[in-house]
Each structure stands twice: as C-alpha cells, then as structure tokens.
VOPA-922861 format. One line per 3 residues: number of its first residue (from 0); their letters; for each residue x, z, y of C-alpha. Coordinates in steps of 0.25 Angstrom, whole numbers, plus 5000, padded with zeros to 4 digits. Layout:
# VOPA-922861
NUM = A = X:Z:Y  ... .
This chain:
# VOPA-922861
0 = XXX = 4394:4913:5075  4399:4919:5063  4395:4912:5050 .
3 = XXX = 4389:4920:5038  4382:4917:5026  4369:4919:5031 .
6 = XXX = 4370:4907:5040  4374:4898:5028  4361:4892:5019 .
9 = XXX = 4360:4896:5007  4364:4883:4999  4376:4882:5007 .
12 = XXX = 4380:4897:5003  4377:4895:4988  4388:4884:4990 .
15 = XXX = 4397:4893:4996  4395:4903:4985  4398:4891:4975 .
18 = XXX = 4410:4887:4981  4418:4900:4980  4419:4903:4967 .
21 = XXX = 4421:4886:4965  4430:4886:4972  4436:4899:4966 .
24 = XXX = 4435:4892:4953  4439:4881:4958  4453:4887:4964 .
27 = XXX = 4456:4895:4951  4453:4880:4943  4462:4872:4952 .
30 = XXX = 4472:4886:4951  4471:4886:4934  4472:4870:4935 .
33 = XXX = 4484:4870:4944  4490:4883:4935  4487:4874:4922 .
36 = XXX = 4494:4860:4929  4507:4870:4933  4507:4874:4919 .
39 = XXX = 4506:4860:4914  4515:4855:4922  4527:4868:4919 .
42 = XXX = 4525:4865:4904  4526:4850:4906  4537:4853:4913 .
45 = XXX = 4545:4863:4903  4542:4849:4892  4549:4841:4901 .
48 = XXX = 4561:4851:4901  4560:4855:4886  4567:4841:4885 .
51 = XXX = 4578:4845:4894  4578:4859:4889  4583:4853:4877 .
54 = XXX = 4593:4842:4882  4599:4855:4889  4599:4863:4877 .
57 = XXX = 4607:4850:4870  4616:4851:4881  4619:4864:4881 .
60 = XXX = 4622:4864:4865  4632:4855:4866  4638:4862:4879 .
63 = XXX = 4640:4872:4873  4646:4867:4858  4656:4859:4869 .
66 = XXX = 4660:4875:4874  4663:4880:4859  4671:4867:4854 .
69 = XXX = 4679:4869:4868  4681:4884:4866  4687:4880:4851 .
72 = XXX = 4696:4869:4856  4701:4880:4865  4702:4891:4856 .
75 = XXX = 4708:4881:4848  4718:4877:4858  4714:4861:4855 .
78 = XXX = 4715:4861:4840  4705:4860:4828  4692:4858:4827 .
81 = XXX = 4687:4860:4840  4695:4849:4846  4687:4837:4839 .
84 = XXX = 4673:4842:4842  4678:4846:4857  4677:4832:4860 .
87 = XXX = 4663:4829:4851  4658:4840:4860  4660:4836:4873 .
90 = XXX = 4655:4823:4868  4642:4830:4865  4641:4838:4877 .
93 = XXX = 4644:4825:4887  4632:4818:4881  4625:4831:4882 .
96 = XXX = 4627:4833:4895  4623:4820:4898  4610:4819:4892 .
99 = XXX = 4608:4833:4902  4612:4825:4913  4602:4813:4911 .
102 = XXX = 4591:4824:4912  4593:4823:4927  4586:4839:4927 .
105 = XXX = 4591:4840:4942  4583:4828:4946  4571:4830:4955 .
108 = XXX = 4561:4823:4946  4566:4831:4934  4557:4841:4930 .
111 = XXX = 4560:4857:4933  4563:4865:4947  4572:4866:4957 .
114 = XXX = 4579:4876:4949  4578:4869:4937  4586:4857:4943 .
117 = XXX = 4596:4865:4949  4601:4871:4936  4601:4858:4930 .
120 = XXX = 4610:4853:4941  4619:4866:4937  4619:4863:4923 .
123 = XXX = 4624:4848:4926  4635:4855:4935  4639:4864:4925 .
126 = XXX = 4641:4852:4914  4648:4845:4923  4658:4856:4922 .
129 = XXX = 4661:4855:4906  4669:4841:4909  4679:4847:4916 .
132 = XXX = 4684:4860:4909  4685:4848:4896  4698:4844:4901 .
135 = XXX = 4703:4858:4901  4698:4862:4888  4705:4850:4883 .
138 = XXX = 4717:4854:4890  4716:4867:4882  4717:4873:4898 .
141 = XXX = 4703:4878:4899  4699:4890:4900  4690:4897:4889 .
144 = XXX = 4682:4904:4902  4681:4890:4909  4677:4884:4896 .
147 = XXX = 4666:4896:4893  4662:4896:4908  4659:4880:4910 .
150 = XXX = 4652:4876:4896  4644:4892:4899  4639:4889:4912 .
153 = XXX = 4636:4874:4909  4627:4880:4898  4621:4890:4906 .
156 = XXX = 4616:4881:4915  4609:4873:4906  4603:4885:4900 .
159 = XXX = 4599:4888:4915  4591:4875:4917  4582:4879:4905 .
162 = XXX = 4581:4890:4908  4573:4888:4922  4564:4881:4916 .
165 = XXX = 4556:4892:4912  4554:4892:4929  4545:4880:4926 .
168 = XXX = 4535:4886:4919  4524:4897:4920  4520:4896:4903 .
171 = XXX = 4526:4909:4898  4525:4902:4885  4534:4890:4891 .
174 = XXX = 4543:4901:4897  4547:4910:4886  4551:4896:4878 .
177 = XXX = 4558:4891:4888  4564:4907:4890  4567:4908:4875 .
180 = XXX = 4574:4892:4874  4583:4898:4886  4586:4911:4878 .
183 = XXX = 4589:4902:4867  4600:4892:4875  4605:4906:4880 .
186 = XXX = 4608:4911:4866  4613:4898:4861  4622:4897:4871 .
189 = XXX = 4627:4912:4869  4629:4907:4855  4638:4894:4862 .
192 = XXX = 4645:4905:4869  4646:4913:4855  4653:4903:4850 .
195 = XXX = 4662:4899:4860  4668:4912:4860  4667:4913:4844 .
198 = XXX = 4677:4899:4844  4686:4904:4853  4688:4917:4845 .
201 = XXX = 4689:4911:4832  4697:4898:4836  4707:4909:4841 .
204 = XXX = 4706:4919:4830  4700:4931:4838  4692:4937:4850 .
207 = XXX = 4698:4940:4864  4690:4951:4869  4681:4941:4879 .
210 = XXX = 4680:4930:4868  4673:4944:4859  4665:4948:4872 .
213 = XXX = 4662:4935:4873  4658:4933:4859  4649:4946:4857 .
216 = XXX = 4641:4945:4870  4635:4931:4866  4632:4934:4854 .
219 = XXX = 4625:4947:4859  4618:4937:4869  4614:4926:4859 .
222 = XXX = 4605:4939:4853  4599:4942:4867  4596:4928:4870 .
225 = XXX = 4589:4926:4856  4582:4938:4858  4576:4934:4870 .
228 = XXX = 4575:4919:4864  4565:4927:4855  4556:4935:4863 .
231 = XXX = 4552:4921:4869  4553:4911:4856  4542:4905:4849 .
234 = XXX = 4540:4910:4835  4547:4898:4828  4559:4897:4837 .
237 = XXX = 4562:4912:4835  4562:4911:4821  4570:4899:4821 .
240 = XXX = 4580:4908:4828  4580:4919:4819  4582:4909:4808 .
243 = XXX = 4594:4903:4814  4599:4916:4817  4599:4921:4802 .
246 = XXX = 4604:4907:4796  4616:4905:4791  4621:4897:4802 .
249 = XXX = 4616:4909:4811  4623:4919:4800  4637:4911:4801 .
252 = XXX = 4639:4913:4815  4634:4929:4814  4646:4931:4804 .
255 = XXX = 4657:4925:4811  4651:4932:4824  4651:4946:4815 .
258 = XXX = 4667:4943:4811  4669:4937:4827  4664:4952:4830 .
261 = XXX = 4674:4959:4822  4686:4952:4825  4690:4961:4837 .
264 = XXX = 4688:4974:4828  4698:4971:4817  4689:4958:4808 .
267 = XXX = 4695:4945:4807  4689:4931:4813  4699:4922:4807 .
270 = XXX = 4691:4918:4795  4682:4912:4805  4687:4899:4814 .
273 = XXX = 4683:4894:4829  4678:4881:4820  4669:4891:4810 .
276 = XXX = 4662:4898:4821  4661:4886:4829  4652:4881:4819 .
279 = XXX = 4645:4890:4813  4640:4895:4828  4639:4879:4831 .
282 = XXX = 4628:4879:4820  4624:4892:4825  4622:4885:4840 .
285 = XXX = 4616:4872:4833  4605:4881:4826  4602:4886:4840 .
288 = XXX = 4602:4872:4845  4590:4867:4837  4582:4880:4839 .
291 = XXX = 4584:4878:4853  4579:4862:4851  4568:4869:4844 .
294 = XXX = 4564:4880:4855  4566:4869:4865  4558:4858:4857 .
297 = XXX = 4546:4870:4857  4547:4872:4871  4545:4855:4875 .
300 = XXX = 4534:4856:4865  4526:4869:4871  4529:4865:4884 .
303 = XXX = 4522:4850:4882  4512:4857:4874  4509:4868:4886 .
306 = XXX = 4509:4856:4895  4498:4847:4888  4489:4861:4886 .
309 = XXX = 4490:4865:4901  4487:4849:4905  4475:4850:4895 .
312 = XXX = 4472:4863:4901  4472:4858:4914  4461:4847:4912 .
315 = XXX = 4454:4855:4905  4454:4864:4917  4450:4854:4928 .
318 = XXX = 4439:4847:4919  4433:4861:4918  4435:4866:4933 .
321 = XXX = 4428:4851:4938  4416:4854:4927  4414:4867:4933 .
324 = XXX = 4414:4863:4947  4404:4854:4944  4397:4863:4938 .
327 = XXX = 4396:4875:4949  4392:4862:4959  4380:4858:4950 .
330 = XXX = 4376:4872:4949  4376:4876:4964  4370:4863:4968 .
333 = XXX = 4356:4869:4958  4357:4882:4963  4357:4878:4977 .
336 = XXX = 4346:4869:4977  4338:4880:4970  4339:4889:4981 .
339 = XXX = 4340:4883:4993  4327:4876:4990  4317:4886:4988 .
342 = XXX = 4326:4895:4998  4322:4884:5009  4308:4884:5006 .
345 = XXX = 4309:4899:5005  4314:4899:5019  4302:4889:5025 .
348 = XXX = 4293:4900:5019  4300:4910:5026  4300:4904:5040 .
351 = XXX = 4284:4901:5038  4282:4915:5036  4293:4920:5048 .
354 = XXX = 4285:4912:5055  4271:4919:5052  4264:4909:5041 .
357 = XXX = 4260:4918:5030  4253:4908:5025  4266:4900:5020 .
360 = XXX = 4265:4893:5007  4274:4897:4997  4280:4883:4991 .
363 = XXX = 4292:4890:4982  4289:4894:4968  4295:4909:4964 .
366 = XXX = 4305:4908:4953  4315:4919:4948  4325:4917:4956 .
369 = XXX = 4329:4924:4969  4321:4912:4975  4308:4917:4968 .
372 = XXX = 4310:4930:4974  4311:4925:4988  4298:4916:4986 .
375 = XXX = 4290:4930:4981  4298:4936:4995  4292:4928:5003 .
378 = XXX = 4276:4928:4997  4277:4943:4999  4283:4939:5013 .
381 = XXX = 4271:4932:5017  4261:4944:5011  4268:4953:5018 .
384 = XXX = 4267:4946:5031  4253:4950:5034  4257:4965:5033 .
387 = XXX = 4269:4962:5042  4262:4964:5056  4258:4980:5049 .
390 = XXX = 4270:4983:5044  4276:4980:5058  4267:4989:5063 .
393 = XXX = 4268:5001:5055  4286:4997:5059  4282:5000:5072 .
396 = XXX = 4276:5014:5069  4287:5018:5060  4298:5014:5071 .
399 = XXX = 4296:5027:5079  4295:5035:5068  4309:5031:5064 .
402 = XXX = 4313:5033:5076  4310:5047:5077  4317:5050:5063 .
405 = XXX = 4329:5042:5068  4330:5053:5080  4329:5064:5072 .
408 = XXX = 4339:5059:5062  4349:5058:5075  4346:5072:5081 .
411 = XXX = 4349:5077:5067  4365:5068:5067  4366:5073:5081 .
414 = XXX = 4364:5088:5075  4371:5087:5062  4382:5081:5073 .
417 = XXX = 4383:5092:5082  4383:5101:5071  4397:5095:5063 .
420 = XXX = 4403:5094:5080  4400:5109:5080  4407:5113:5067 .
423 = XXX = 4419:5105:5068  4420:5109:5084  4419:5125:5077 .
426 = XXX = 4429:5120:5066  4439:5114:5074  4440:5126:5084 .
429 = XXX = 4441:5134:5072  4453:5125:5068  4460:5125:5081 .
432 = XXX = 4458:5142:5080  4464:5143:5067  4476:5132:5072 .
435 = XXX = 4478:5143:5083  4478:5155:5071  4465:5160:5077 .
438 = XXX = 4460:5166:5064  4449:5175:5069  4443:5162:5073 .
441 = XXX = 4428:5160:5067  4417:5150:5069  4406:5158:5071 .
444 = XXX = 4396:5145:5076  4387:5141:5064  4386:5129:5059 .
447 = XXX = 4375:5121:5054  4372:5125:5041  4380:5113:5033 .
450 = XXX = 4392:5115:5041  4393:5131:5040  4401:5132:5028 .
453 = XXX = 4410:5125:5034  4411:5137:5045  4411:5146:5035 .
456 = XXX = 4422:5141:5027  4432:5139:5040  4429:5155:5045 .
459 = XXX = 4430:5160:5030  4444:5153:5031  4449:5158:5043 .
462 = XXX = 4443:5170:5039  4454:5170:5027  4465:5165:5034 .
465 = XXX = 4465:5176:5043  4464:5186:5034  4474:5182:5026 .
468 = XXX = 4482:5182:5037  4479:5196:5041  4482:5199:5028 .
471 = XXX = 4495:5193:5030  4497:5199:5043  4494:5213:5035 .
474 = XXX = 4505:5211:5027  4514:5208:5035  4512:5221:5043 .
477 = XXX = 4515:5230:5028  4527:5221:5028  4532:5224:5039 .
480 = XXX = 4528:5240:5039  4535:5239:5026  4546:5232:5031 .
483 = XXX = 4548:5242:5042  4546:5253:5031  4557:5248:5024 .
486 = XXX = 4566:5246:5035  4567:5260:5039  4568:5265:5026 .
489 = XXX = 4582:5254:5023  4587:5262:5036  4585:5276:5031 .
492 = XXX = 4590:5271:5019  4603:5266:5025  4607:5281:5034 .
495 = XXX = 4603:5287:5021  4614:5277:5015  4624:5277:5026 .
498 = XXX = 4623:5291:5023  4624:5293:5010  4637:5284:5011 .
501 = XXX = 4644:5293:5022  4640:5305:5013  4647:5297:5002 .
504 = XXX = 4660:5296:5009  4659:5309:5011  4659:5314:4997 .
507 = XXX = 4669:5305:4994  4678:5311:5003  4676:5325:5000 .
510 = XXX = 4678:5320:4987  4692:5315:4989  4696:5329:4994 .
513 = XXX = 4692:5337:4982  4698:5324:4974  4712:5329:4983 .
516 = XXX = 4709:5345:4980  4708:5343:4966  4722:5336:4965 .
519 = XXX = 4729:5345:4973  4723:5358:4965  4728:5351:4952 .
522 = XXX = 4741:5349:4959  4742:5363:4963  4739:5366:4949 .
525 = XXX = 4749:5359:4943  4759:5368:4954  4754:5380:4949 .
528 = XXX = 4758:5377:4934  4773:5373:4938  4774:5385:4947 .
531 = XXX = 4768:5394:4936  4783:5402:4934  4783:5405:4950 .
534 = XXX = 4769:5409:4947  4774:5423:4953  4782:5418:4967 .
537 = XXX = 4769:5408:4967  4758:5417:4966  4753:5420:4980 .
540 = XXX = 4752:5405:4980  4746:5405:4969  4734:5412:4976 .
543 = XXX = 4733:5403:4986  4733:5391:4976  4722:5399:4969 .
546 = XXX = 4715:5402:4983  4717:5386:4987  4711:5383:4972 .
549 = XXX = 4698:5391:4975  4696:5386:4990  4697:5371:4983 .
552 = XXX = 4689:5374:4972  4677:5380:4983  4679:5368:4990 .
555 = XXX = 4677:5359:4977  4665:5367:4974  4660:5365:4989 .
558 = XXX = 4661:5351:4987  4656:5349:4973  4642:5356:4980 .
561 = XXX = 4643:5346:4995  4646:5332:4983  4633:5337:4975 .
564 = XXX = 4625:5339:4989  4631:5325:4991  4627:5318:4976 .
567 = XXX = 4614:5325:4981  4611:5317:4994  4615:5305:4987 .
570 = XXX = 4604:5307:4976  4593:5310:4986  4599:5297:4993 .
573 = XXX = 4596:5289:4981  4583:5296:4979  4579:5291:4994 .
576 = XXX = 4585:5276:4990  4577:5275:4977  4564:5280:4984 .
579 = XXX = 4567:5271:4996  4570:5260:4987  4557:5260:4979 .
582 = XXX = 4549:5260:4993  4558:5248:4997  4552:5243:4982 .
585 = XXX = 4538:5247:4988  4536:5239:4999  4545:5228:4996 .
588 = XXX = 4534:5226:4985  4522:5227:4995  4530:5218:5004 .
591 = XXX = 4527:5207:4991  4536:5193:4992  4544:5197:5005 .
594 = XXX = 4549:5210:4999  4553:5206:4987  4569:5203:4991 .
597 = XXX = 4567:5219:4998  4563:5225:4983  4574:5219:4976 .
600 = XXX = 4583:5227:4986  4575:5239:4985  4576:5238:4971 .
603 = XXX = 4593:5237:4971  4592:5249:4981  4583:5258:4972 .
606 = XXX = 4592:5254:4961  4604:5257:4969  4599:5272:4974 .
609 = XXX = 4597:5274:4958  4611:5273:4955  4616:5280:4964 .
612 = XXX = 4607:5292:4961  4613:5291:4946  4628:5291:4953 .
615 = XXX = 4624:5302:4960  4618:5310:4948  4633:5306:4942 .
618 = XXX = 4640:5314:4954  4630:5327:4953  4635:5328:4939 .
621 = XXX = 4651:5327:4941  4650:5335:4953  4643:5348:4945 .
624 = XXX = 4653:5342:4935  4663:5346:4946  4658:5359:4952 .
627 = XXX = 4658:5365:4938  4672:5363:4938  4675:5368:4950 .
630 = XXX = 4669:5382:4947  4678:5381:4935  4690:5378:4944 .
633 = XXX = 4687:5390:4954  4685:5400:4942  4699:5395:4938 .
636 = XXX = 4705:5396:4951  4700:5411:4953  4705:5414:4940 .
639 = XXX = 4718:5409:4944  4718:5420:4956  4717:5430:4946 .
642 = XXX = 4727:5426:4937  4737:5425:4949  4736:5440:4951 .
645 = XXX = 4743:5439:4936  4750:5428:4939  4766:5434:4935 .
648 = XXX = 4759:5437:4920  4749:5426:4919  4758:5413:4923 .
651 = XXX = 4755:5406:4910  4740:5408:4912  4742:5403:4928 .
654 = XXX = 4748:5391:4921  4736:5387:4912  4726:5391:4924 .
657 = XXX = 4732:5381:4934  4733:5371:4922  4717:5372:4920 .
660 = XXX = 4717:5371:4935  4724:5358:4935  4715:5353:4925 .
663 = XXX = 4703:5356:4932  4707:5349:4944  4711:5336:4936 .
666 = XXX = 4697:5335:4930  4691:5338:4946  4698:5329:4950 .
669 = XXX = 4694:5317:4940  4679:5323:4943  4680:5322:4957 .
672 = XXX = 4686:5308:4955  4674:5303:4948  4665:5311:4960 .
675 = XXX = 4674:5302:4970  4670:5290:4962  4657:5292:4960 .
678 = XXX = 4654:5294:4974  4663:5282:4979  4650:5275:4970 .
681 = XXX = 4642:5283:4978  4647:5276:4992  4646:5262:4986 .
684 = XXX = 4631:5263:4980  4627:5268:4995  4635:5256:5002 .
687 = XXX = 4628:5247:4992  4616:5255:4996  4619:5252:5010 .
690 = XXX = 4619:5239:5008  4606:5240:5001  4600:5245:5013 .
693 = XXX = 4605:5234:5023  4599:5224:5016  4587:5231:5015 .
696 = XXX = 4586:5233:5030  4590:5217:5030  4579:5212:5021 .
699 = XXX = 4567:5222:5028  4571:5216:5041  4569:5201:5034 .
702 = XXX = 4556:5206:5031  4553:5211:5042  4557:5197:5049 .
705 = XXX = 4548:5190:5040  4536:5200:5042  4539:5198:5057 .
708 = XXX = 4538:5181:5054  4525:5184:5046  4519:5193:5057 .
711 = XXX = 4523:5183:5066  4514:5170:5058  4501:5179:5056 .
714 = XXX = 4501:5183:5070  4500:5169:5074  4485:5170:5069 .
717 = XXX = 4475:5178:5076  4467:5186:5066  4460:5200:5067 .
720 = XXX = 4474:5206:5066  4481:5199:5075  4486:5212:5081 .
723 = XXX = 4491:5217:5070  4501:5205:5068  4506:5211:5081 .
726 = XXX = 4510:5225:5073  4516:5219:5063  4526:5211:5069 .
729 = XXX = 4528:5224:5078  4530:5232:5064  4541:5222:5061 .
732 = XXX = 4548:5222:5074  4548:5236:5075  4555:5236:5058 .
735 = XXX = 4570:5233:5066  4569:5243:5078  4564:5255:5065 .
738 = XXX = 4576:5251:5058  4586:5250:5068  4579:5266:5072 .
C-alpha cells in the first residue's frame, strides 16, 4: 500500500516538517564550515610557501647577477672587472642554489600540488644546468645564446613555481598578491635580461642588431609587467614602486638607457662602460630586490593573518550551527507536545460522537489557537447532531430533483453538440467545394443562432472570390478582343507598308531615268553650241533635237504629276499610321500592366509615321519646285523651234538658247538628285516601319499567349460565368488564324 502523509500521526509529521529545513541548514552549515576550513587551510598554506617564495626570489637574484657578470667577462673577452667578481658570484649562486635545494619542494610531505612539485623538480634540473656551461664561459668558448638561454630558463622556471601557487588558493585577495609578486619577478627579470644585454653592448663599445632588439624589447616589457604588477599591488607596494622608479638610482639607469637608444642612429655610447651600466642597473635590480622582499614579506603576513580569521570564522561558525540545532530541537519538542495532546483528546471526542453519544463531555479548554477552533467544531458538532436524521431526510428529497436538472443539463450538451457537428460537417464540405474551385457553392442550411455568423462570413467570402474572379475572367476577354483588334490591324498595317515600299522602289526608279534624261539633254546642249557654225547643214537636226526636247520635257512634266500622286499616297499612308498608332496607344492603355511594353512600340510607330509625313511635305515642295521648271524648259524648247526657222540669221541667238538650255538641265538634274534622295529616306523609314510592325504582331501574339494562360487559370473555377471562360480562350485562339487571314 502506498504510503501518504495522511497515514502518518500528526507528531511524527511535525518532525518531518522540522527535519527538512534542519537539515537544510544543517547541509548549508557543514557546506559554509567545509568552505571556511578550505579557505583556512589554502591561506595557511600560501604562509607556508611565502617562506619559500622568497628563498626562490633570493635564488633567482643571484642567478641572475651570475648571467650579467658572465655576459661582461665575455664581452670582455676575460679581462677587467668582470673577471674578479665572476668568481664571487658563482660563489653566491652555489650557496644559493643550495639553500633551494634543502627546501625538498618536490618532496611528498612538502606543501603545494602535483603541479607545484613538478615545476619545482624543473627548476632543480634547470640549475643543475648552470655548472656545466661554467667551464665554457671560462674557456672564453661559450656561446653568448647558450649562456642567455641556460641562466633565462633556469630563471623562468623558478618564476614558474611561484607562479602556480596562486592555483592553491580561492582568496582573490591572496591571488592578486601572489599575481602582482609574479608580475614583479617577471619585470625584475626583464630588468636582469636588460642588463645583460646593456653589458654586452657597452663592454664592446656598440649594439649588434639582436643585442638592440634585445635591449629595447625588455625594457618595453619591464613596463608591462610593472603595469600589470600595479593593477594588482597593494597601495604601499605601488608607491614604493613609483619611488624607486623616479629615484636617482631609477633615473641613472633611464639615461644610460636613452644614450643605449641612440647609439644605432648616429649618438655615441663610449662615455658609458659595461662596468658603469653593470652597476648602476645592479642598484637598479637591488632596489627591486628589497621591494620584492617587501611585497613577499606582505604576502606571508595576509596570508597567516587570512588563515587565523578563516580558523576564527570557522568556530565561530560550528558554535553557532550546534547552538541553533539545539535550539530548533527544543522548540519542536514544545510545539509538539502542544498539539498532539489536545489533538488526541480532540480525536476520543470524536469517536464518542461517530459513535452516537451526544451526550460526550467536553474535557479540552478552547484557546486561540487552531486547537481552540476544532474544540468549538466539535460543540457545534454535537448540537447539530440532533438535526442530523432531518437534514438526511430533506437530502433524500432533493436527490431526485437534482437529478432531473442533471438530464436536462445533458440534453442541452447533447444539443449544443450536434449543433457545432452540423456546422463544421456544412463547413468542411464547403472547404473541400472551394479546394475543387467550386465557387457557386453556398451553405444554405442555418445554423443555430451563435454559429450563423460564422455561415455568413464563409458565403460572403466565397461570394467575393468568385466575383473577383469573374471580374478577372471579364478582363481577360477585353484583353483578348483587344488583342485580337490589334492583331489585325498590325496585319493591314504591314500590306499597307509592304506596299508603300514597292511603290517607293518605284519612284526611285523612275527617278533614275529622268536623272539619265537630264544628262543626256545637257549633253545634247552642249553639241549644239559647238556645232552652232554648221547651224545651217544642221538644221533639219536641229528640229528633231527640238521635237526630242519637247517629247522629254512632256515626259518630265508627266512624271513630276505620277511623283506628286506618289508623295500623296505616302501622306495618307502616314495619316493611316498615326491614326493606327494612337488606337494601338488606346488599348494598350485599357490593357493596363500587360500592354505597357505594346504602347511604348505604338508610341515609336506614331512617331515614326510623323516623320515621315514631314519628308514627304519636303518632296511635295521640290517636286512643284521641279514642274515649274519644267514648263520653263518647254517654253524654251518651243522657242527654239521658232528660231530654228531663222536659224542662218540668228546663230548667235541659237548659241545663248542652247546655253540656258544647258543650265536648266544642270539645275534639274541637282533637283532631281535631291528627289532621289529624299525618297531613298523614304524606303528606309518604311523598312524600319516594317520592322515596327513584326514586332508588333510578335508582342500581340505574347499577349494573347498570356491572356490564353489567364483564361486557362479562371476556368479552373466554376462560377456563374463559367461559360464565358470558354469564349475567351476561343477569342484568343481564333487571334492567330484572323492574322494569318
């Protein structure tokens, strides 16, 4: 059987209740406790290395003093100063390295990590190395990169192992200490590395380009790293910084650094020695020797002092967690006792009157509480019980009436049920008519009045779509009438131009033969004026010249009158294009979106038929041009006939005749140059007109594809005019065959 609460007695639950948030408070005590002993045991821990830190820091001061006096005594090739304090040095640095050794920081029971013991053991290795590369600095055979790279990375590694102790600690306080004593080994030994390369330098009286490189990035590093020793520094070991920085000690070495600097760029460094910047960078190095004693002093102290305070917490801490427990035990002890007591009685009562003993003393006194509340319960319980039996009673005779109203609440669901089936039945075969483009569809069954808006609404919507579709089915019928409209007109238009061109060709020919006339009429002229002295042998040949001369200047009058019936064909033709064009314009406009491309070419064509009404204008004009001088040249032709009946006396007058004969003809023949041209223009506007008119006929048969398409789509629906969708694609299919008629 499954256990609840309600099988459990009421003082045992009160001690479940208790014991939750107890032991909620106790698991958050033991977790602070357990927190506060961690953080007590890291600081005490960090105290015990702060010794250590600083033996390292020791060793790696005089490691590093070893490098710069070995780097001299190189630079120096074995002579002066450096050659007395080599020895001094390693001395230091042997005693040194000792001292490191005896720390045992590899051991197991020393204190730190894994990783803590491991880079100590690195460090160890890596000072093991210094004794063997002696012998070659002795020698004079070491290399200054060997040299650079053992002392470097046996101060590196030393630097390492303090630097993973801030991986012992979770006090951000503790950690930015031990972050900024790090930063400051960092920039001391850039400052050791500054000066090795500085001795080299000046030992040898100038910069190579690595030794400068060398020289300028760490004294750009030092900067960082004091920056960064900063930002984690306490007050006091900033300010001793700064002070030390802007000492004269601090001062000295920036000067020589500033004349170092300039050596490569034309300065001279030869007032300044390996031995003078070994020293003052020394006292330089030394200042920052006792402010790092200083910073790693402060760090032993904070870290013992944060140790005692955490220890101090965390009895503090349990004293209070035990008082508290006690406490909460005390307290539900009381509370219990005063409830299950009086509940207990509470519950005899109870049972008496379950049992039918109205008559059950009361032995519990009322109070405020909850308790009291059930006492005055169970008094009104026992009053009441005499009224129990009628009140049962008048149950019964409610039950069937309850009954009754519970029916009619069903038959009402069972209604309001079928109702909702009924609509959504409608509504769903009104879905599946509209999916089948049935759109005279119409739910014409009412609903019940709560649900008939809904009818409403969806035979208002189809109602809408259909006739927007009939309206689209509408338009697409004027669009292909129109279309069809303008098909047959392109195809009048193209006989008309086709021709207009042949009639063109014409004119142009006919042209070219009074072109050839002309010329042979001034040539003839200029026979008669060299033949005027046989004027007399010549004259009956001269009367056939002048009967010749007539019959040509009939035929050029003759021609003149057909060119004008000709220039006037071609201006009615351009009358016909305009007017064609503008309807083209018209209906390409009703068309709306899809004719837009068709009135931009019924625009170019109505433009085209204007221009060629101007050129014809131009023609009319040098054709009367023309026909007045030929009835000029006729008159002068007959008025040579009668001077040839003097021709023996009047042979000087013949001479000047034929001379203003030959003139004449030259200026025909430059008129009808221009005619021949200007009609040549003529045959090019109506290719180009031609042209117009294919592309016409190509873009009304696209539209009529796409009215076809559009047909095609709104015939998919059923709608009132579901047979007219059947005219219009038969409009545009009959469009081609009118065309091709």
């Amino acid at each position: 059987m499954k256990m609840t609460m309600s099988h459990i007695r009421i003082g045992t639950r009160i001690l479940v209740v208790a014991a939750i948030p107890t032991l909620a408070l106790l698991g958050m005590a033991v977790k602070t406790n357990l927190s506060t002993l961690r953080a007590a045991s890291e600081a005490g821990m960090v105290a015990d290395l702060s010794g250590t830190a600083a033996a390292i820091g020791a060793v790696m001061h005089e490691v590093q003093k070893e490098r710069a006096t070995s780097t001299g005594f190189t630079a120096a090739k074995g002579k002066g100063e450096f050659a007395g304090l080599l020895d001094q040095q390693r001395t230091a640095v042997d005693a040194a390295i000792a001292r490191f050794r005896a720390l045992d920081l590899a051991a197991p029971e020393a204190p730190g990590d894994a990783v803590l013991k491991d880079l100590a053991r690195d460090a160890q290795t890596r000072l093991d190395a210094i004794a063997p590369i002696r012998e070659g600095i002795s020698a004079l055979k070491a290399k200054p990169a060997d040299v650079a790279a053992t002392f470097g990375q046996a101060v590196d590694s030393l630097i390492a192992v303090v630097g993973s102790m801030n991986r012992l600690t979770t006090n951000s306080e503790i950690s930015d200490r031990i972050l900024a004593y790090t930063s400051l080994l960092q920039a001391k030994e850039g400052a050791g590395r500054e000066r090795t390369a500085g001795v080299t330098a000046f030992t040898a009286g100038g910069f190579t380009p690595e030794l400068y490189r060398d020289f300028v990035g760490e004294a750009a590093a030092q900067n960082a790293r004091f920056s960064s020793f900063r930002d984690r520094a306490t007050p006091d070991a900033r300010q001793a910084l700064d002070a030390m920085l802007k000492s004269p000690v601090g001062k000295r070495v920036d000067g020589m650094r500033t004349t170092g600097l300039q050596g490569p760029f034309g300065g001279t460094i030869s007032f300044v020695t390996g031995k003078d910047w070994f020293d003052a960078s020394s006292a330089r190095i030394d200042a920052l020797k006792d402010i790092q004693d200083t910073v790693s002093a402060d760090l032993g102290a904070f870290a013992t002092t944060t140790a005692a305070t955490e220890k101090q917490a965390l009895v503090l801490s349990l004293g209070l967690t035990a008082g508290l427990l006690l406490l909460v035990a005390l307290m539900v002890a009381s509370v219990t006792r005063s409830i299950t007591r009086p509940v207990g009685r509470l519950v005899r009562i109870m049972r008496d009157l379950a049992g039918g003993q109205a008559d059950t003393a009361l032995d519990v006194a009322p109070d405020r509480s909850e308790i009291g509340d059930m006492v005055r319960c169970v008094t009104v319980f026992r009053d009441n019980a005499v009224e129990r039996l009628r009140l049962e009673g008048e149950i019964d005779a409610n039950r069937s009436l309850s009954e009754r109203e519970r029916l009619e609440r069903d038959r009402a669901r069972t209604e309001e049920a079928a109702e909702i089936t009924l609509a959504m039945e409608r509504l769903a075969a009104g879905l599946h008519a509209i999916a089948d483009g049935q759109l005279t569809h119409r739910i014409d069954t009412a609903f019940a009045p709560r649900l008939e808006p809904v009818r409403l609404d969806f035979n208002g919507a189809i109602a809408r779509l259909e006739e927007t579709l009939m309206d689209v089915r509408t338009n697409a019928q004027a669009i292909a009438t129109g279309s069809s409209e303008i098909a047959a007109a392109a195809g009048d238009l193209s006989q008309r131009t086709e021709q207009q061109a042949a009639n063109l060709e014409e004119t142009v020919a006919a042209l070219g033969e009074v072109t050839r006339g002309i010329n042979l009429a001034a040539a003839d002229a200029g026979k008669a004026q060299g033949s005027a002295t046989q004027a007399l042998r010549s004259a009956e040949k001269g009367g056939e010249i002048v009967a010749r001369a007539v019959s040509a200047m009939s035929e050029i009058e003759a021609s003149s009158q057909r060119i004008g019936s000709i220039i006037g064909v071609i201006d009615e033709i351009a009358f016909q294009t305009n007017l064609l064009a503008l309807n083209a314009g018209v209906e390409a406009a009703r068309a709306g979106e899809a004719g837009r491309g068709f009135a931009v070419v019924a625009q170019e064509v109505r433009g085209l038929a204007q221009r060629s009404a101007e050129a014809a204008k131009e023609i009319k004009t040098l054709i009367a041009l023309s026909r007045t001088q030929v009835e000029a040249g006729v008159d002068l032709v007959t008025a040579s006939g009668r001077s040839l009946e003097d021709i023996v006396l009047q042979v000087g007058d013949v001479t000047r005749t034929v001379e203003g004969i030959a003139r004449a003809a030259r200026e025909q023949a430059a008129s009808l140059k221009e005619v021949s041209i200007a009609a040549d223009q003529m045959d090019k506007v109506t290719q180009q007109n031609a042209a117009m008119v294919e592309e016409i006929t190509a873009a009304t048969q696209n539209l009529m594809r796409e009215t076809d398409d559009l047909a095609g789509l709104v015939d998919r629906f059923e709608t009132r005019q579901s047979g007219s969708g059947a005219a219009t694609q038969a409009v545009v299919h009959a469009m081609p065959r009118r065309r091709a008629a």
